[in-house]
VOLUM-724616 format. One line per 10 residues: their letters; for each residue z, y, x of N, C-alpha, C. Coordinates in steps of 0.05 Angstrom, whole numbers, plus 32768, in hexadecimal, padded with zeros to 4 digits. Atoms other than C-alpha are relative to their C-alpha. Example, Ala and Ser with C-alpha at 12.3 -4.5 7.8 and 13.67 -1.06 7.14 Angstrom:
2
as> 8000 7FE8 8012 809C 7FA6 80F6 8000 8018 8012 | 7FFF 7FE8 7FF0 808F 7FEB 8111 800E 8016 7FF1
END
This chain:
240
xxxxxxxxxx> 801B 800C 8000 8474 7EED 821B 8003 7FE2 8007 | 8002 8023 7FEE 8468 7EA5 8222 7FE9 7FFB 7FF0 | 8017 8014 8003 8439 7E64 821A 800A 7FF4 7FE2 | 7FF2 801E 8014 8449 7E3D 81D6 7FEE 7FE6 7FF7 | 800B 8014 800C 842D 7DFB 81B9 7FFD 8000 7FDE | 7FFE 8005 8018 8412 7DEE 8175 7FE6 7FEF 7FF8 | 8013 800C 8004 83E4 7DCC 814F 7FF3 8000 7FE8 | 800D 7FF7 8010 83B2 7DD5 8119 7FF5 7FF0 7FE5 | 8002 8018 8012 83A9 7DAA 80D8 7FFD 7FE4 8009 | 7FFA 801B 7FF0 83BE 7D69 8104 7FF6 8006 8017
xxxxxxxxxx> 8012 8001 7FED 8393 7D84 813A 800F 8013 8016 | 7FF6 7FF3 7FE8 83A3 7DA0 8184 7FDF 8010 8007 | 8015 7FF0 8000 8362 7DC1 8180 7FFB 801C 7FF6 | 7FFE 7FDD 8014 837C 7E03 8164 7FF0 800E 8009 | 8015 7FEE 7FF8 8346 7E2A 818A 7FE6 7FFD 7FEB | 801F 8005 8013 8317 7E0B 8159 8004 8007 7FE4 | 7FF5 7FFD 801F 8341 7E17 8119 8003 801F 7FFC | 7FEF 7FDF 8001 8361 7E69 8129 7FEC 800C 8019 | 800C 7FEF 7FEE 834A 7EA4 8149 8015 8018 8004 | 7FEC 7FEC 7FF7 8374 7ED8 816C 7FF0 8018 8011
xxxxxxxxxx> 8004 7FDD 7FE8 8370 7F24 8191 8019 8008 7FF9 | 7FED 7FE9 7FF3 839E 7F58 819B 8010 800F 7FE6 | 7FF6 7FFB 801B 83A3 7F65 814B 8009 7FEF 7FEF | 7FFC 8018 8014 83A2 7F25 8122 7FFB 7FF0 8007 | 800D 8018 7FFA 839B 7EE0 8121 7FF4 7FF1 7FE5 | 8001 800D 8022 837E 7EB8 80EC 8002 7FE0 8001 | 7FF0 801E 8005 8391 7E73 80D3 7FF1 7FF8 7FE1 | 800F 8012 8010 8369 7E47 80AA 801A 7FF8 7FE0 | 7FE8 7FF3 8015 8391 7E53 805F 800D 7FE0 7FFF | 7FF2 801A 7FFF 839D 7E03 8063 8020 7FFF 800E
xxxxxxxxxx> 7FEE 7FFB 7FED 83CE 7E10 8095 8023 8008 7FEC | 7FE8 7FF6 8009 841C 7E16 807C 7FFC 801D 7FFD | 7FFE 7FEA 8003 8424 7E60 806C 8016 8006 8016 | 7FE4 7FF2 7FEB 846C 7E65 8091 7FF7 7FEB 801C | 8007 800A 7FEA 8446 7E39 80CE 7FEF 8016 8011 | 8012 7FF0 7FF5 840B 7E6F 80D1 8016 801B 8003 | 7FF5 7FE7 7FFA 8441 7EAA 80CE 800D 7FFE 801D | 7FED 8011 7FEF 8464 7E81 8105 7FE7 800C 801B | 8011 7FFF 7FEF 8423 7E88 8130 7FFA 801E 800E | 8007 7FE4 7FF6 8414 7ED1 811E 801E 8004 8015
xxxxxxxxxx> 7FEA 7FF6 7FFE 845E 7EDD 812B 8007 7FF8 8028 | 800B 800E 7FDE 8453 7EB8 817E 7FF0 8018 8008 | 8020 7FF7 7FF7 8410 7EE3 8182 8006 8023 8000 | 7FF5 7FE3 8005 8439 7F2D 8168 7FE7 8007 7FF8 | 8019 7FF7 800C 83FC 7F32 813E 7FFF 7FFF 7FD9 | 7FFC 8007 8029 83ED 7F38 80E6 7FED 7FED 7FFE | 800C 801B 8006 83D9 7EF4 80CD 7FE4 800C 7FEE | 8016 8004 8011 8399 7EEA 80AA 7FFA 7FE0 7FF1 | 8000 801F 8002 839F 7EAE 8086 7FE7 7FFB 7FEB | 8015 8004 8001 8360 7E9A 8076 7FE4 7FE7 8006
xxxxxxxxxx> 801A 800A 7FF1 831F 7E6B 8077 7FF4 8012 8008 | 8026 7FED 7FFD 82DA 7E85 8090 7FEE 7FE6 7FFB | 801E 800E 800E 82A3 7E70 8070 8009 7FE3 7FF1 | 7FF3 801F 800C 82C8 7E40 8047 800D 7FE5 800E | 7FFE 8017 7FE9 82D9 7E17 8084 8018 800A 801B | 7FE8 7FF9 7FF4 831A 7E0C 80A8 7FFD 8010 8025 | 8012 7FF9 7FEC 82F0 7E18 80E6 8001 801C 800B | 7FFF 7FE5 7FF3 8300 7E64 80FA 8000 8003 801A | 7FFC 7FF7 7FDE 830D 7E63 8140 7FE2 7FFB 8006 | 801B 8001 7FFB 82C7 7E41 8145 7FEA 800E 7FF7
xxxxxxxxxx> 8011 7FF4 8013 82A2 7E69 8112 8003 801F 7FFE | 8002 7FD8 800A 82B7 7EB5 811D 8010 8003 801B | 8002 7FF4 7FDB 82BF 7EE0 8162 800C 8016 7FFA | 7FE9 7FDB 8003 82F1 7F22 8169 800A 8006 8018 | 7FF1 7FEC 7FE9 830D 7F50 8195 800F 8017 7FED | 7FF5 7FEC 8015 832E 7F8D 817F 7FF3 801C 7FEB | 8017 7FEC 8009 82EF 7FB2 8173 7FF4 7FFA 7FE9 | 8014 800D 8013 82C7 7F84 8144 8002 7FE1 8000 | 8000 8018 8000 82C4 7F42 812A 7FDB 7FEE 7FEC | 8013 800C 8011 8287 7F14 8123 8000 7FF2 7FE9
xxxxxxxxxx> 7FFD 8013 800D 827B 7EE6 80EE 7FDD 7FF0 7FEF | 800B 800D 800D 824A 7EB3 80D4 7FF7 8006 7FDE | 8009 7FF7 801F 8221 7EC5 808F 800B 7FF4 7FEA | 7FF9 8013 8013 823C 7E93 806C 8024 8001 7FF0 | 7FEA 7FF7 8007 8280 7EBC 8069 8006 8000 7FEB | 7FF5 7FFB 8019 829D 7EBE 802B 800D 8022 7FFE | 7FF7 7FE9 8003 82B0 7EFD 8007 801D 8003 7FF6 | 7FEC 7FFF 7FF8 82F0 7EEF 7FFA 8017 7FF6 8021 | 7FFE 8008 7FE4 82FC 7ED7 803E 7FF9 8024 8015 | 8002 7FDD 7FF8 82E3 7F26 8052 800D 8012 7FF6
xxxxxxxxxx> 7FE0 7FEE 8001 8319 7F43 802F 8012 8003 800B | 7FEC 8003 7FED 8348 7F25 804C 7FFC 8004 801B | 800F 7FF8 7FE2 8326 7F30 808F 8012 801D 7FFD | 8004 7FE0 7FFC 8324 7F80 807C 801F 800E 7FF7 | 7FDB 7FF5 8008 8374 7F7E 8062 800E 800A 8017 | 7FF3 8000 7FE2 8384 7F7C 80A8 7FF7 800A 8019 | 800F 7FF2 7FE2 8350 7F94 80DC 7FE8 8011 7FF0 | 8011 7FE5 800A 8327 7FD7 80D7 7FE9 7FFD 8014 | 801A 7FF8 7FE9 82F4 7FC6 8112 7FF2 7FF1 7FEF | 800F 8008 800A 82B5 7FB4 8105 7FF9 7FE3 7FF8
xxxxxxxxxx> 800A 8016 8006 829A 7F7A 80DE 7FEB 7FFC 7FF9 | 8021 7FFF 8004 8254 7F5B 80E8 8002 7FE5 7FF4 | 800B 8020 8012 823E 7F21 80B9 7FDA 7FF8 8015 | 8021 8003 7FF5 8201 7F06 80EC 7FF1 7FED 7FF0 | 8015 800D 8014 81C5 7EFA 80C3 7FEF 7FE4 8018 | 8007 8019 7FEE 81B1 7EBD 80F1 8003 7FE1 7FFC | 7FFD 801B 8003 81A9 7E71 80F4 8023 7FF5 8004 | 7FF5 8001 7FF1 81DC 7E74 8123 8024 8000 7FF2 | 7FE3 8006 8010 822F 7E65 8108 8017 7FFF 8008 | 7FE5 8006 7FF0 8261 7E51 813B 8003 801B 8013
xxxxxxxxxx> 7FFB 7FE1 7FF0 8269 7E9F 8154 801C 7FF7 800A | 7FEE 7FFA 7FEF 82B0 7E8C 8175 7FFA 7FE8 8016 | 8010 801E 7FE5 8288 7E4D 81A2 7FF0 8012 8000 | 8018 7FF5 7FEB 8250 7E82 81B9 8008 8018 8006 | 7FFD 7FDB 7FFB 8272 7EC2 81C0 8021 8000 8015 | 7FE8 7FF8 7FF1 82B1 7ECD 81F7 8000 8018 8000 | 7FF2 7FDC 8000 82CC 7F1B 81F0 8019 7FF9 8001 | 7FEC 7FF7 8005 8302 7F3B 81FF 8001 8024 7FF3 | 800C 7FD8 8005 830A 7F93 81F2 7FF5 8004 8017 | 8010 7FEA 7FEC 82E6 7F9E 823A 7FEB 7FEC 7FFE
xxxxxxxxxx> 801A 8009 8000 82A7 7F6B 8229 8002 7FE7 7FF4 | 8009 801B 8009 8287 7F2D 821A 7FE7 7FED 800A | 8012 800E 7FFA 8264 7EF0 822E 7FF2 7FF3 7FE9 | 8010 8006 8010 822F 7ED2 8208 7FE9 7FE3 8002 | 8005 8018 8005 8210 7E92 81F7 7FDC 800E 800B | 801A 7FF9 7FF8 81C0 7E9D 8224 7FEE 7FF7 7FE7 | 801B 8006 800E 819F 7E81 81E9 7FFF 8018 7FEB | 7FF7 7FE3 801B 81B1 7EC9 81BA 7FE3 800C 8010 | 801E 7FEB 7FF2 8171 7EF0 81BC 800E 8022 7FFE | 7FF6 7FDE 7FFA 8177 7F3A 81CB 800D 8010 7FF0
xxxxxxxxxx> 7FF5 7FF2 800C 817E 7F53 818E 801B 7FFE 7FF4 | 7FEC 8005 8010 81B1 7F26 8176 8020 8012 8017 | 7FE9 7FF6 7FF0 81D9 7F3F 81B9 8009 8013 7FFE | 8002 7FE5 7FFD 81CE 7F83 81B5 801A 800E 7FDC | 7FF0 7FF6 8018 81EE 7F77 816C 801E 7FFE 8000 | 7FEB 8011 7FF4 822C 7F4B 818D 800D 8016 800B | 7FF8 7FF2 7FF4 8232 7F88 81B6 800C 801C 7FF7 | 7FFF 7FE9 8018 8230 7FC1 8180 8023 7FF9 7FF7 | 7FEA 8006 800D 8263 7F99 815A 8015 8003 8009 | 7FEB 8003 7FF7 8295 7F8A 818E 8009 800F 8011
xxxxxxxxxx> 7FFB 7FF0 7FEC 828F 7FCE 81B0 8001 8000 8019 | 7FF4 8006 7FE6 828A 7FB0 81F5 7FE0 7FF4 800A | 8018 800D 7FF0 824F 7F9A 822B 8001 7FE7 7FF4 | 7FFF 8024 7FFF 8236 7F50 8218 7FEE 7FF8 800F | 8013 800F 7FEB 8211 7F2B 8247 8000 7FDF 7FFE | 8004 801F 8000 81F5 7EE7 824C 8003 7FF3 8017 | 7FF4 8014 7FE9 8213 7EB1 8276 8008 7FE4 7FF6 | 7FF7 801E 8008 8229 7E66 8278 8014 8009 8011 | 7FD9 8006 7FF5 826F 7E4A 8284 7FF2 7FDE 8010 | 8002 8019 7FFD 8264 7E0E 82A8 7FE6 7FF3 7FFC
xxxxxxxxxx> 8016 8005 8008 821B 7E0D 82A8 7FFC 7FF6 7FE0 | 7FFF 8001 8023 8228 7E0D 8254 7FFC 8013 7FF5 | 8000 7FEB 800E 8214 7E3A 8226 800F 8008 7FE5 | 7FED 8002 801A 824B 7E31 81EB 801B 800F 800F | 7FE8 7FF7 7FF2 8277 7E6C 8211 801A 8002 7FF9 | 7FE0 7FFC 800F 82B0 7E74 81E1 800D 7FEA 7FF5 | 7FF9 8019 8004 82B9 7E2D 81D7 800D 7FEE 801D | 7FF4 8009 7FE3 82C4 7E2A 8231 8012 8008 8004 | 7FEE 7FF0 7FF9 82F1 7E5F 8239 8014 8009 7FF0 | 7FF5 7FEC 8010 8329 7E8F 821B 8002 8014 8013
xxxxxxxxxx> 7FFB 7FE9 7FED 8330 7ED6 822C 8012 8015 7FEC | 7FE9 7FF1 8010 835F 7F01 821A 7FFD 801E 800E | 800D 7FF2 7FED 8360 7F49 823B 8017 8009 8014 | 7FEF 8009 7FE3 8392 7F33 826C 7FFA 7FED 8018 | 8001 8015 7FEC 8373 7EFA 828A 7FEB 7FF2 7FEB | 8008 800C 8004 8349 7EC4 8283 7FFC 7FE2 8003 | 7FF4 8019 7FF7 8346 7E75 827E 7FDD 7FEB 8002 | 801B 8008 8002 82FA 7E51 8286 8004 7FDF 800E | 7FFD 801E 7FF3 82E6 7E09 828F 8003 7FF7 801D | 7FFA 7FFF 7FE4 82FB 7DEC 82D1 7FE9 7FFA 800F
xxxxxxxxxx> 8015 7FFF 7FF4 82B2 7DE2 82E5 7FEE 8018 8005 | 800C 7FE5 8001 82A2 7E34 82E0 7FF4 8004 801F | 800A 7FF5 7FE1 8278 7E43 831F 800C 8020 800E | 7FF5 7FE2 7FF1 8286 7E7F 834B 7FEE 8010 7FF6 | 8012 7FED 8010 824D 7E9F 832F 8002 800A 7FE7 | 7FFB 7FF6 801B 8260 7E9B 82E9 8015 800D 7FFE | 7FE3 7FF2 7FFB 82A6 7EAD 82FD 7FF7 801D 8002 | 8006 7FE8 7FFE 8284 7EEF 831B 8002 8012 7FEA | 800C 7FF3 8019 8266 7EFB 82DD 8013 8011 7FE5 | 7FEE 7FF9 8015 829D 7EF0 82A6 801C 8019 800C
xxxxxxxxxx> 7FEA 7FEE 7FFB 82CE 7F1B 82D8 7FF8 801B 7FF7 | 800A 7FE7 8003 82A0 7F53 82DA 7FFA 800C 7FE0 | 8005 7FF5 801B 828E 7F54 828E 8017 8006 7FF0 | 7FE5 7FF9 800B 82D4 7F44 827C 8018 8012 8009 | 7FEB 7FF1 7FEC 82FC 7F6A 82B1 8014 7FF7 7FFA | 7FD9 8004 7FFA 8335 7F41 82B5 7FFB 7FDF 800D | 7FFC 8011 7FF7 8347 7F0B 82DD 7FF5 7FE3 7FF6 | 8009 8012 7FFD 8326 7EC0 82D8 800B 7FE9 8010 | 7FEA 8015 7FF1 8347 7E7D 82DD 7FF7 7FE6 7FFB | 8002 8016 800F 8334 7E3A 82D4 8019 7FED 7FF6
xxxxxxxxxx> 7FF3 8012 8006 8351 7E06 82B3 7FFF 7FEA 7FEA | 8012 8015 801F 8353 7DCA 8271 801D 8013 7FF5 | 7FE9 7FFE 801A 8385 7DCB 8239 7FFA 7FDA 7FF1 | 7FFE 801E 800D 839A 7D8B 8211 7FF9 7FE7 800D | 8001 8014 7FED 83A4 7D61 8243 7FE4 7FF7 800A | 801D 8001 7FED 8362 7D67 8270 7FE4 800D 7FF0 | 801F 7FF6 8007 832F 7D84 823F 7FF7 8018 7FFF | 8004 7FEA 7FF6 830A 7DB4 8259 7FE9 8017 7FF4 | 8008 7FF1 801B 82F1 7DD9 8219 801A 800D 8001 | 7FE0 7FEF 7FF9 832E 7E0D 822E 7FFD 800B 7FE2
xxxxxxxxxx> 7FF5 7FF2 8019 831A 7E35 81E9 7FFE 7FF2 7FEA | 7FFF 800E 8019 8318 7DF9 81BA 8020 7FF5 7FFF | 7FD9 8004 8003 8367 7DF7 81CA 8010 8010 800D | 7FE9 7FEF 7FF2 8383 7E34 81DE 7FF0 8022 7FFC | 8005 7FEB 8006 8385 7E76 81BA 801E 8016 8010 | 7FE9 7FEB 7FEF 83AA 7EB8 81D6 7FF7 801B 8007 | 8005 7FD9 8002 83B4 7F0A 81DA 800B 8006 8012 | 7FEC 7FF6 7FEB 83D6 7F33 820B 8013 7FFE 7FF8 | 7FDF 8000 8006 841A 7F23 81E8 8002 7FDF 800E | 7FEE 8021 7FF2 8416 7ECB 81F1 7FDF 7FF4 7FFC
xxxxxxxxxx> 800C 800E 8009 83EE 7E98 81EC 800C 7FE4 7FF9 | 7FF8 8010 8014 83ED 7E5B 81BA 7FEC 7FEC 800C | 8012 8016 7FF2 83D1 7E11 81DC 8005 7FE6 7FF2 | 7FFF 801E 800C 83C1 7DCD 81BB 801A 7FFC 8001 | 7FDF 800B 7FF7 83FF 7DA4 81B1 8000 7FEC 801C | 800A 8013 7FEE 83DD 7D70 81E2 800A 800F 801F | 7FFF 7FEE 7FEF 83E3 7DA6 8214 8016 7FEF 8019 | 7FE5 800B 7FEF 840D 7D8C 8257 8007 8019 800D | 7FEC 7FEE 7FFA 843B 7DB3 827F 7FF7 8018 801A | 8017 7FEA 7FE6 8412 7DC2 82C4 7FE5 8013 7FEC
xxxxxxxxxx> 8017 7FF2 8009 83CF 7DD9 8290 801D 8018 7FF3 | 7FF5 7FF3 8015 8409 7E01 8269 8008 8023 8019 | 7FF4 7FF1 7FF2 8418 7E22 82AA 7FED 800E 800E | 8013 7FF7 7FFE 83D2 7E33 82BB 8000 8013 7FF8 | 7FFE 7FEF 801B 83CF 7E52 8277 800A 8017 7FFF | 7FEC 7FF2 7FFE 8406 7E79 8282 7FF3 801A 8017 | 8009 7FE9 7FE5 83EC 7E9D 82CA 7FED 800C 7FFA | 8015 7FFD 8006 83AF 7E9F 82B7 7FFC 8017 7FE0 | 7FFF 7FEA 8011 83B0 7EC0 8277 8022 8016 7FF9 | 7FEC 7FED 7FF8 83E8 7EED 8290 801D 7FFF 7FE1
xxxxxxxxxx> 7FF7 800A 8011 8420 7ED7 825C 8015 7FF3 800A | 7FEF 8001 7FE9 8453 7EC6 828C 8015 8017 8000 | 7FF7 7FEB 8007 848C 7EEE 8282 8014 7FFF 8028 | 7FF7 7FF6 7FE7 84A8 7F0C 82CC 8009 7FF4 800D | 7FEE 8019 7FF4 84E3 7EDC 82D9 7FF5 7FE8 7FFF | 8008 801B 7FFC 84BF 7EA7 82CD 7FEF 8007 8014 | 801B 8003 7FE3 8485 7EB4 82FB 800F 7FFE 801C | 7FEB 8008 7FED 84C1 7EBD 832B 8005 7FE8 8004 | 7FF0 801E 7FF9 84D9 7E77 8323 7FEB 7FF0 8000 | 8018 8012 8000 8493 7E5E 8319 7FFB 7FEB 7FE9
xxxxxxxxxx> 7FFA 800E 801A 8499 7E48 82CE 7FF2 8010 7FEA | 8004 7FFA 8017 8487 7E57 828D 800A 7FF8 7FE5 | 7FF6 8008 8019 84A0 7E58 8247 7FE6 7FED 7FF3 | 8010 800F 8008 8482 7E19 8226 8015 7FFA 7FE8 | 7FFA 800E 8018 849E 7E1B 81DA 7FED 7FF0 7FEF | 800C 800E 800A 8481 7DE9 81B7 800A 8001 7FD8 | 7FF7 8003 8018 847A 7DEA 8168 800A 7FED 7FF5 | 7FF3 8020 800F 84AA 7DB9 8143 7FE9 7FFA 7FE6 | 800C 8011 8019 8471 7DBB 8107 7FE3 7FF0 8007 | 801A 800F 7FF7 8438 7DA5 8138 7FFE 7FE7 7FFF
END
């Protein structure tokens, strides 16, 4: 298990480009082919190489766990094939204004937080989908939750301004540990640069060495001996 670096059509914002769980990751089809296998192949997950909704934009625009994955109406239907090549949980197309489902939705498989401005029903649908409690909360007095945090269902990583209250919240919905911290050298939009499953996680290239080591504790990814010596594997991609 370890931490690695990479980076996303020039960008250290890979939280905003890919989306990861416990099954697949997906990768915006721009992306090298033997770069995105490179990623799955980090993550011990089956690639999905893929836009959504015509737009390189996935990490921001579609929400998963291992249960169900949201997505924005504006999905494309070849873009849902490829989705359905690879994962059998549910998939909801939300009929809503609403678009950036991986900036308002944080899940892992034991729950999810939720952006307070979702009305009931849309939650109740959030909740259907992804098999798991969802509840409404801010990160940092913000309501763009999956754009503050990452969660994985080992751990968790939330902006470094998360109150103790919200902390309460996301532990209890998520049941797993809660950590603050940034990514990409101080910015503290943790899931607009840093995706990850119970096997590793994958962090901006910007990323420095103390946030890398956060990363590491925090979303449990830390392999034994290292936690011993108080380190972490930090490979960095040569194509970032």
């Amino acid at each position: 298990m370890a931490v690695y670096f990479s980076s996303i059509v020039g960008s250290a914002s890979i939280g905003v480009y890919s989306l990861a769980n416990d099954q697949f990751v997906v990768i915006p089809i721009m992306v090298p082919l033997e770069k995105a296998e490179k990623t799955a192949e980090w993550l011990k997950v089956k690639l999905v190489h893929t836009s959504i909704a015509g737009s390189v934009l996935a990490g921001a625009l579609a929400c998963a766990n291992s249960n169900g994955m949201l997505l924005p109406r504006s999905v494309r239907d070849e873009e849902l094939v490829a989705l359905k090549a690879v994962f059998e949980g549910n998939i909801t197309i939300m009929e809503t204004k609403k678009t950036a489902y991986g900036n308002l939705v944080l899940a892992n498989d034991n729950g999810a937080v939720v952006d307070p401005r979702f009305k009931e029903a849309e939650i109740k649908r959030i909740a259907d989908t992804l098999g798991v409690e969802s509840v409404s909360c801010e990160i940092a007095g913000l309501p763009y939750v999956g754009s503050l945090a990452t969660a994985t269902n080992k751990g968790a990583l939330a902006h470094p301004l998360l109150t103790d209250e919200e902390k309460k919240i996301l532990e209890d919905v998520l049941k797993v540990p809660v950590d603050v911290g940034t990514i990409n050298c101080g910015i503290p939009y943790v899931g607009t640069g840093l995706i990850g499953n119970k096997y590793a996680a994958v962090a901006g290239s910007m990323t420095t060495g103390p946030e890398m080591f956060i990363i590491g504790n925090a979303l449990d990814v830390v392999q034994e001996d290292e936690k011993n010596e108080g380190f972490q594997s930090n490979r960095r991609d040569k194509q970032a």
